[in-house]
C-alpha positions, 0 to 999 in steps of 0.5 A: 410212746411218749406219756403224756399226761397233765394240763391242757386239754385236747391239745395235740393236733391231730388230722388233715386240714380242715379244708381236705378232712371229711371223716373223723377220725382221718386217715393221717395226721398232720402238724404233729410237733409233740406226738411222734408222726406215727403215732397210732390213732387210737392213742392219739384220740384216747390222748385227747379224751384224757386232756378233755376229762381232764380239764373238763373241755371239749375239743373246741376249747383247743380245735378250731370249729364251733361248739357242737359241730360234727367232728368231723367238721373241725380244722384239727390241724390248726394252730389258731387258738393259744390254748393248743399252743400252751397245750404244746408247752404243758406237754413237753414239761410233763414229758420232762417230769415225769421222764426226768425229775421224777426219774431222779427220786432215789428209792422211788417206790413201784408202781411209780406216780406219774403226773398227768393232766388231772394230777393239777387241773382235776376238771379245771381248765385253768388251775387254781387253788381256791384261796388263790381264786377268792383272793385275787377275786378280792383284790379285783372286784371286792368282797361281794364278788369273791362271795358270789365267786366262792358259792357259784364255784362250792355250786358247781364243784363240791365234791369233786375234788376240784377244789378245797372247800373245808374250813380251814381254807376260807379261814385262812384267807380270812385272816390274811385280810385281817392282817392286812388291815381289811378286817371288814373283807375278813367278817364278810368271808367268815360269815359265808364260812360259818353258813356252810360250817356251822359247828366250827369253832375256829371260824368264830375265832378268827371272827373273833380277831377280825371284829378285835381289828376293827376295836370292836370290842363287844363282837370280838368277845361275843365271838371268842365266847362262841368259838369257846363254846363249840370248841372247848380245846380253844385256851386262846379264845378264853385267855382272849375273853380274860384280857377282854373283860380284864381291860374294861370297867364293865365287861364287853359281853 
């Protein structure tokens, strides 16, 4: 059987039309274009719980039929919805992935690592990487929403895998505002970072930087002297510090 095994949920089309199904599972299987046309039942329905896991969906986000409704009442074998579609795709290239590129790997240790849904969804029905999530989020709707995007997703996911809440990864959007002349978008992210790493002495840093963007000069000291405090490896914070204090008849903190 062919393996199936990465994006896009409950993708494959299993069952008779709507119009002539009133049993679930069904008998026989219909618009089957991925999944061989004898596959069995039990294969093809514990495919679909693997897509629905895996992207943390239930079958109506690719079957036709309204949420909450009988199985047994949804028009499996339509091709309505673009994410049943774009499920097709996603199953081809994992078929090729796995079945070619990782095949070709030389030495390729037993057992074999096999891409599947979950290798890049991880309960996400549209993958993405936080700090690609929280920037685009920046570019569209502003700092305020990319605060609010990245708690309700730290609300709704810590823990699971889904996504890369250490420091580093908030930080480092932080610094890519700053070197793009948003130093304001920088202070905000860093401040939400050191709500939930209050130990960090890189996050103060980079703090440290943003506030140095801005010619805040009295901040950026007070944030580097922070950052040296809680991390007394960082020599950049006490030579930034130095310079500081050196350029100003009356230190700036």
């Amino acid at each position: 059987m062919r393996r199936l095994l990465l994006l896009v949920g409950c993708a494959s089309l299993f069952a008779a039309p709507a119009s002539a199904q009133r049993k679930f599972p069904p008998d026989s299987f219909t618009n089957l274009k991925v999944f061989p046309k004898n596959i069995d039942r039990r294969a093809l329905i514990d495919t679909m719980r693997s897509f629905a896991i895996g992207l943390g969906v239930r079958c109506t986000y690719c079957h036709v039929g309204p949420e909450g409704a009988p199985l047994d009442s949804l028009d499996f074998a339509a091709d309505d919805k673009r994410t049943k579609r774009v499920a097709r795709v996603m199953i081809d290239m994992v078929d090729h992935i796995n079945g070619e590129h990782l095949k070709a790997v030389p030495d390729r240790p037993e057992p074999h690592i096999v891409v599947r849904c979950a290798t890049c969804h991880r309960g996400v029905a549209r993958p993405r990487l936080l700090d690609d999530d929280i920037t685009l989020t920046l570019a569209d709707s502003g700092l305020d929403a990319a605060v609010r995007r990245y708690r309700a997703l730290r609300q709704q996911y810590y823990g699971s895998g889904s996504y890369d809440f250490r420091e580093g990864v908030l930080t480092d959007v932080a610094r890519s505002e700053t070197r793009a002349g948003r130093p304001d978008n920088a202070i905000g992210l860093l401040q939400l970072n050191a709500e939930f790493n209050p130990a960090s002495g890189q996050i103060p840093m980079a703090l440290g930087d943003a506030y140095l963007a801005k010619n805040d000069t009295a901040d950026a000291c007070k944030s580097y002297q922070l950052a040296f405090s809680k991390d007394s490896t960082l020599g950049f914070a006490r030579r930034r510090i130095a310079q500081l204090t050196a350029a100003h008849r009356s230190p700036p903190c």
